[in-house]
Structure formats: C-alpha cells, structure tokens
C-alpha positions in Angstrom: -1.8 -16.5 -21.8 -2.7 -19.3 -19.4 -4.2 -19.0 -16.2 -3.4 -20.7 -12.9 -6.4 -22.3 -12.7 -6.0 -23.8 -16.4 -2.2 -25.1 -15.4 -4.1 -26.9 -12.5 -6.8 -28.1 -15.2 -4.5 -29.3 -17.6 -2.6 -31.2 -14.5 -5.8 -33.1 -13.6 -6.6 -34.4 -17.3 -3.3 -35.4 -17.5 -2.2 -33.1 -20.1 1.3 -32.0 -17.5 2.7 -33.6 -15.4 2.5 -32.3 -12.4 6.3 -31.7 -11.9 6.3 -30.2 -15.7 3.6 -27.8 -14.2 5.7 -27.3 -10.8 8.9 -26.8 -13.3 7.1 -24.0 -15.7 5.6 -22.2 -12.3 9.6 -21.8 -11.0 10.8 -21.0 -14.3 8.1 -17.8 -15.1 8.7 -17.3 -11.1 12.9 -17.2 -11.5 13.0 -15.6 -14.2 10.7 -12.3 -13.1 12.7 -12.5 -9.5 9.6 -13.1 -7.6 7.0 -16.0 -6.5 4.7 -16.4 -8.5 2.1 -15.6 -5.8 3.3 -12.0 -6.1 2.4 -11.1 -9.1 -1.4 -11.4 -8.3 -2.5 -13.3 -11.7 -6.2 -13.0 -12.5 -7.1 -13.9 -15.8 -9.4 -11.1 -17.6 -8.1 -11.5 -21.4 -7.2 -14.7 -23.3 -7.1 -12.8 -26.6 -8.8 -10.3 -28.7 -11.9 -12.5 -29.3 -12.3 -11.5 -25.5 -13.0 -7.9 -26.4 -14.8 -8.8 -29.4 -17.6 -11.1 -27.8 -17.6 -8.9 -25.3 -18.7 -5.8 -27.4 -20.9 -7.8 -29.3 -22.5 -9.3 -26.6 -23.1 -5.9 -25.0 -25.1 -4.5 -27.8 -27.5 -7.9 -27.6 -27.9 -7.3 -24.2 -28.8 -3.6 -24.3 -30.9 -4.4 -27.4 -32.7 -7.1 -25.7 -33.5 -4.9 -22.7 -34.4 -2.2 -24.9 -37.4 -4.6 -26.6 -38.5 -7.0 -23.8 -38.9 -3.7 -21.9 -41.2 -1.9 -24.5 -42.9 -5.4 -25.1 -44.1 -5.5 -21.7 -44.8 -2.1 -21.4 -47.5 -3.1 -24.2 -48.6 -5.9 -22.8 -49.0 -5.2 -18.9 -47.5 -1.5 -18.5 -50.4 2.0 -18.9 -52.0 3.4 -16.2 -49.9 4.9 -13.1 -46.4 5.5 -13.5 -44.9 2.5 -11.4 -47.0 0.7 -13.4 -45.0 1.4 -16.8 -41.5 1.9 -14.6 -42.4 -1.8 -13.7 -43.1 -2.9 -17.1 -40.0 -2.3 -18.3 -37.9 -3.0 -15.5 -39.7 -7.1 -15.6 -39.3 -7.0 -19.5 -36.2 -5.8 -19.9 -34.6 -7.5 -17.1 -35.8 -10.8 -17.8 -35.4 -11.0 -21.4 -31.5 -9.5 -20.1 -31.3 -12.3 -17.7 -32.3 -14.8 -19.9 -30.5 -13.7 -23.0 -27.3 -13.9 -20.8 -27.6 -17.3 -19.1 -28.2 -18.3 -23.0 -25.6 -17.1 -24.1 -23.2 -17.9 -21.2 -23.6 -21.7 -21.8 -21.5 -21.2 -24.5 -19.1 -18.5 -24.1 -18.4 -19.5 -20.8 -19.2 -23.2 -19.7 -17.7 -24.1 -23.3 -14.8 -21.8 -24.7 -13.7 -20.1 -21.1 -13.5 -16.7 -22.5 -12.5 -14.7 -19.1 -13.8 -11.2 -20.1 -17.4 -12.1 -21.7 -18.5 -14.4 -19.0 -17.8 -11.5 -16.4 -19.7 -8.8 -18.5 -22.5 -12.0 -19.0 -22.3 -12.7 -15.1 -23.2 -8.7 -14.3 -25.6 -9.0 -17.3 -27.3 -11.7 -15.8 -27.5 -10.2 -12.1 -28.7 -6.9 -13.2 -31.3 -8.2 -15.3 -32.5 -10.5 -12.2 -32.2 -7.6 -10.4 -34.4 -5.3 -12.3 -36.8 -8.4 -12.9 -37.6 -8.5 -9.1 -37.0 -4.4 -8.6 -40.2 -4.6 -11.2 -41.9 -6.7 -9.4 -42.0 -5.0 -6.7 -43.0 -1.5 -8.4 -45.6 -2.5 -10.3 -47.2 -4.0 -7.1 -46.8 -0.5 -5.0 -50.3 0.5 -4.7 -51.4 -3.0 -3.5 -48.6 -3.1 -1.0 -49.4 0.3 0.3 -52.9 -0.5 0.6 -52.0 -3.9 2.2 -49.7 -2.8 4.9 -51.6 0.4 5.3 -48.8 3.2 4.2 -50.3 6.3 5.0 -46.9 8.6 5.8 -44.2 9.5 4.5 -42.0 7.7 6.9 -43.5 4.3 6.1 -43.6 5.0 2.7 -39.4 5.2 3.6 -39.5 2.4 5.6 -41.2 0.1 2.7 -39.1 1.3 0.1 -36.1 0.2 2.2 -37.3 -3.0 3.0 -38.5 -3.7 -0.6 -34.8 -2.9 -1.3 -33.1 -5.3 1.1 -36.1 -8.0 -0.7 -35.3 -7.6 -4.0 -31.3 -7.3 -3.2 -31.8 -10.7 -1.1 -33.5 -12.1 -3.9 -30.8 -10.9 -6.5 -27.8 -12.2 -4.1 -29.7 -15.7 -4.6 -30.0 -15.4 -8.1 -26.1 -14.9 -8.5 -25.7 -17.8 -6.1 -27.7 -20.2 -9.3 -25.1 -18.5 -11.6 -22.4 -19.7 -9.7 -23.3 -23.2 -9.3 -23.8 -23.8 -12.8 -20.9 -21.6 -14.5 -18.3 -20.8 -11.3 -17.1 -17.3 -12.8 -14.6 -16.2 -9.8 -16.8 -12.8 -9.4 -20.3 -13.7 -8.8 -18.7 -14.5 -4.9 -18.1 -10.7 -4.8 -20.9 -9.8 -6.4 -23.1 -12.0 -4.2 -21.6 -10.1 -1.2 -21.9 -6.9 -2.4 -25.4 -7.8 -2.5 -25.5 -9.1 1.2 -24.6 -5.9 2.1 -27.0 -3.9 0.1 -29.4 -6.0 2.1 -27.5 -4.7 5.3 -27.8 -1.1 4.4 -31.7 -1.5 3.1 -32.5 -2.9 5.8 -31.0 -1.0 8.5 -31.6 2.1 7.6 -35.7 1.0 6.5 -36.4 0.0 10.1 -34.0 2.0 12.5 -34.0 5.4 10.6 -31.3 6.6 12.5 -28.9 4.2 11.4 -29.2 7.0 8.3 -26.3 8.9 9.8 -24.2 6.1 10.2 -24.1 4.1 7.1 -20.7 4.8 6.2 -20.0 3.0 9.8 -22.3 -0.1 8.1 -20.2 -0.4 4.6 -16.9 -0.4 6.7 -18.4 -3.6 8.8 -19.3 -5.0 5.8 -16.0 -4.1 4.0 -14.3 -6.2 6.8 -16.2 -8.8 6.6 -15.8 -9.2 2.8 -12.2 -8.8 3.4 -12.4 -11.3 5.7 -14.3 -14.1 3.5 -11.4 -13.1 1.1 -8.9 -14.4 3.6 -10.8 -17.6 4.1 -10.4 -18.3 0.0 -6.8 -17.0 0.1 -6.0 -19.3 3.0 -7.4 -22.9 1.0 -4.8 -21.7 -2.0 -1.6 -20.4 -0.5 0.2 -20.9 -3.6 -2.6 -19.2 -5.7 -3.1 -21.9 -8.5 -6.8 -22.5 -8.6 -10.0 -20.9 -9.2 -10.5 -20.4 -5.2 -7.2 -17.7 -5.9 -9.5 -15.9 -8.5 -12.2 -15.7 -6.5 -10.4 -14.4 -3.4 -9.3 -11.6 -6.1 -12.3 -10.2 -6.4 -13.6 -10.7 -3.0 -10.3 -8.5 -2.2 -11.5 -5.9 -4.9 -15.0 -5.4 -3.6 -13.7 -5.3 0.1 -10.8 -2.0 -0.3 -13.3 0.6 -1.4 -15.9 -0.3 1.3 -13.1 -0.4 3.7 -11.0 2.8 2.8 -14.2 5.4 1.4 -15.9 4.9 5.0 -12.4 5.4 6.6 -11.0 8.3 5.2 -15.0 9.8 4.7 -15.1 9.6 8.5 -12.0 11.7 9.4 -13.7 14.3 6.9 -10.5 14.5 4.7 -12.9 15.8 1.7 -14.8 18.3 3.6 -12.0 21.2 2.8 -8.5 21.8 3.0 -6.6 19.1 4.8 -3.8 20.8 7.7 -0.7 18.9 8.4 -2.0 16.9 11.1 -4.8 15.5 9.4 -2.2 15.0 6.1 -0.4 13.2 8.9 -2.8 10.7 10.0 -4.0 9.9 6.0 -0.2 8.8 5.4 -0.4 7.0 8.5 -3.4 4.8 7.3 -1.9 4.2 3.6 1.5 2.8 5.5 -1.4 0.4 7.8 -3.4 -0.4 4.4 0.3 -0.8 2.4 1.3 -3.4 5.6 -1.9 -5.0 5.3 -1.5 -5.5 1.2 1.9 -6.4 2.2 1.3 -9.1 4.3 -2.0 -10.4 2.4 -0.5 -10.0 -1.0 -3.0 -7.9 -2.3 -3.1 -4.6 -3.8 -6.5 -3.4 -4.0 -6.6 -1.7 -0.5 -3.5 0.7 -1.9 -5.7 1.3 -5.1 -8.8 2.2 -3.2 -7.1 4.4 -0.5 -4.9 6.3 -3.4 -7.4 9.3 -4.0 -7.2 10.1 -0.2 -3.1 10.5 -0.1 -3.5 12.1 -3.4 -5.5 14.9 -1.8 -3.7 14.8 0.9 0.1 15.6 -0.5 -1.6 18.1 -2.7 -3.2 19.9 0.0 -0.1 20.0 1.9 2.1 21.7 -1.4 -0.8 23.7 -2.2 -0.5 25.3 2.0 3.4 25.5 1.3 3.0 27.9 -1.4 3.8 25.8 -4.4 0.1 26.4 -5.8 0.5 26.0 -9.4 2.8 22.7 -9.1 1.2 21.6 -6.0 -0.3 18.8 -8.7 2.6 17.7 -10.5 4.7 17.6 -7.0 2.3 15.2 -5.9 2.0 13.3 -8.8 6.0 13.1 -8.9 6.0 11.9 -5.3 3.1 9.3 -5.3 3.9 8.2 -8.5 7.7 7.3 -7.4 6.3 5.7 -4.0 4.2 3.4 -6.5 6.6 2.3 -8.5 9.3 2.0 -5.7 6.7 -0.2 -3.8 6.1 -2.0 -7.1 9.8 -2.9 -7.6 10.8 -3.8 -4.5 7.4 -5.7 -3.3 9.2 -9.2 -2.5 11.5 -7.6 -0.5 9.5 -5.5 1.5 6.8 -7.9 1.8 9.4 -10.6 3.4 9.9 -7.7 5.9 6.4 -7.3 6.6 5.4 -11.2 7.0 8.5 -11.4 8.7 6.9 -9.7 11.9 3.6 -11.9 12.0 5.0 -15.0 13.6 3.3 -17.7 13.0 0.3 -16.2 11.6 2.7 -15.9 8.4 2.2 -19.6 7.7 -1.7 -18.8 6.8 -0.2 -16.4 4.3 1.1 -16.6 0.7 4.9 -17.9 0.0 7.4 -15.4 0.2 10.1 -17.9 -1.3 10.5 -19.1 -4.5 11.2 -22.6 -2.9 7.5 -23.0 -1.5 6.5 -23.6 -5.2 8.5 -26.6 -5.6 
C-alpha cells in the first residue's frame, strides 16, 4: 500500500514519471468510480511490521517510564507528596521522551513506518508533557510561598495557570518533533495543545468562564477546523503530506465542534421529545453538508452518538421499547452506508451550490486529476 505522499516522493527522485503517476492516480480513481480525493487516503499501515514495532515499541516505552520514574523517585523524590508525584512524572517522562525521539530516528526518519512513528510522536509529547507537569509539582511549595497562595481560590487559579505553562511548553515541544520528523499529526496535536492552553488559562484567571467551557472548545473546534481548511486548500488534489496533515487537523476539530454543540442543547440530560429529535437531525444534515462539501468525514463520525440517541429516543416514546435499539441501528446504519455509496454524487450536489467558493474545494471530477 502506497501513500499519496510517497507517489509524490517517488515523482520527485525520478522514480515516475510524472504522467505514469497522473496515469496510476486515474486508473485506481476509474476503476473505484470516484476521484481519488474522495476516498480520504491517510496512510496508518504499510504492513504488519507496523503493528509489530508498534507493540514492541509500546512495552519499551511503558518499561522505560516505569524505571526512569522509580530512578528518580530515589534520587530526588521522599518527603511531601508532590515531591514523589514529581519524581516520577520528570523520570518517567524524560527517559519516555527520550527513548522515543531515539527510537524515532529510525523507525520513522529512516523506514517510514506510518503506525509506529504516530504511537512514537504521542510517546514523545506525553513524556515532554509529564517532564514539565513534574516540574512544576515538585516546585509547588516554593511557588505557593513565592506568589503568596494562601486560599483556596488562588490555589485554583495557580493550578490553572501552571496548566496552560506546561501545555504551552508541551505544544512547543511537539513543534521540535515536527521539524525534525514531519509525522502529519503532531499539527493536530500541537493544536490540541493550544487549546488546552485556552481552557487553562481562561478558566485559572476569569473563574467564571468555568460555566462556559464547552462554549471555549467549540471556538477552538472552529478554529482547528479552520487551520484544516488552510492545509486542504494548498493540496486540492490530496497528494502530499500537507493532505495528511489536514486529516488529522479535521479529526481533532469534529469532536470539539459537535460534543459542545449537541452538550449545549442538553440532548443527554434525559429523554429527547420530537422537537428536540428534530433539531439533532437538523445539525447532522448541516455537519453531513459541511463533510460534503469539505470532503471530510470526521464531523459525521463525531456527531453520530447524538442522532443515535436521538432516533432511539424517538422509537423508545413510540412504544417500540424493546426494538427501539435495533430500529435505530437499522435506520442509521442504512443512512451510512447509502451516504457512503453514493458520496460522489451527492457531494457534486452539495459543492454544486457554493459558487465559486467550490474552486477552493477538492475535485469533484475525475478529469481534475489529469
């Protein structure tokens, strides 16, 4: 299995031509009956060795973590208890970190395996992560001292703003990563951080902003969605790395947009009426438009629970209690696959009514690959 990106690759050190390349895109495209921007290709497995490293690599990792953390604990860890958290959280987490650049200049900036260097990317982050975290707890009692912390609400407000540090400083560390390895989800991963930050931060100093977080992750769901776009728009045909990372951008944006939505309208706080059932259909034909027209399917995926719930609760109040759950799984599951099958045809319906606007989007003819 080749990716996009590798075609591209193999076109630039001269290994295709680039017509030969043009001519194998239009041949997989013709002979599936759709562009081959439709299909959303991300590579995640090259093979079984991809699973295999991956494992392996997994216990080293949690092995690794497991000793640096105890070593440090003997070396700088007794005393109070943030004190020993710390410990382990700098031991653990560096050795973690470390272990994974290590082994990343191998498994991923020399054999390209797709599956390892993600699992080595989040393996590297977290163990930055917890590095700094333990920095930062292990230096508590000076900090209270410091900035005076005498209540419990600054002891709040530190603990958020010592959150939106160490997240800020984690979001930096993913952005080294990427400059030396480029794996397609450290983007998403540094904006996931980014908006940690926006969260720690916001609800540390304006306590307030405590009831409205789910209002914060929906801005910051729209603006990940939106840096997705920008990625999309500098690969319309979807044949670089710039396509992969727009991927993942798109997969970290739909939850943080549809989990504020829908938790807003209240649609798990009991029994959903017809109205409500109403308006949740409503949004999944908006988000369905919107995956449409952006060729992407990760809003419909995050969003899916909610109609679930909704079309059960609906059967459920018509008095088909005991096959409330297979009805809807009958009726969502055939809207799925219906949407699946006959995606090219609706999605040239969709980008149909955008204008010009539709130029910034992905092909909807096999002829744009040519």
């Amino acid at each position: 299995m080749y990716s996009e990106s590798e075609l591209a690759s193999a076109v630039e050190a001269g290994a295709l031509t680039p017509e030969a390349a043009t001519a194998f895109r239009n041949h997989v495209a013709a002979s599936r009956a759709t562009p081959a921007v439709d299909e959303e290709h991300f590579r995640l497995l090259s093979g079984f060795n991809d699973i295999f490293v991956a494992i392996a690599a997994a216990l080293i990792l949690v092995a690794v973590a497991k000793l640096g953390g105890s070593l440090a604990e003997a070396l700088i860890g007794g005393g109070s208890e943030p004190r020993v958290i710390g410990a382990n959280l700098i031991g653990g987490g560096a050795l973690a970190a470390a272990t994974s650049w290590m082994l990343a200049e191998y498994f991923t900036a020399r054999r390209r395996l797709a599956l390892p260097s993600i699992l080595l990317l989040l393996g590297f982050v977290a163990g930055a992560g917890a590095t700094i975290a333990g920095l930062f707890v292990v230096n508590i009692p000076w900090l209270t001292q410091v900035f005076h912390i005498t209540t419990e609400a600054h002891q709040e407000r530190l603990a958020g703003v010592i959150a939106a540090s160490a997240a800020s400083l984690t979001a930096a560390a993913a952005w080294v990563h990427w400059r030396r390895f480029m794996v397609p989800i450290t983007v998403a991963a540094g904006a996931l951080a980014v908006v940690g930050v926006s969260v720690g931060l916001m609800t540390s100093l304006v306590p307030a902003a405590r009831d409205w977080v789910n209002g914060i992750l929906l801005i910051g769901g729209i603006g990940i969605f939106i840096a997705a776009m920008r990625w999309d728009m500098t690969d319309l045909e979807r044949r670089t790395r710039r396509a992969d990372v727009a991927f993942w951008l798109h997969l970290a944006a739909a939850p943080l947009i549809a989990h504020p939505v829908f938790h807003l309208l209240g649609v798990f706080d009991g029994e959903i009426g017809a109205p409500m059932a109403t308006l949740v259909f409503a949004l999944y034909l908006f988000f369905a438009f919107v995956a449409l027209a952006v060729d992407r399917r990760a809003l419909l995926v995050s969003s899916l629970a909610y109609v679930l719930w909704a079309m059960y609760s609906l059967f459920h109040q018509s008095g088909a209690v005991e096959l409330s759950a297979a009805f809807t799984g009958l009726v969502i599951g055939s809207a799925l696959l219906s949407l699946s099958a006959f995606w090219h045809t609706m999605r040239r319906a969709a980008v149909g009514v955008l204008g010009d606007f539709a130029r910034r989007l992905p092909p909807t003819q096999q002829g744009a690959l040519a």
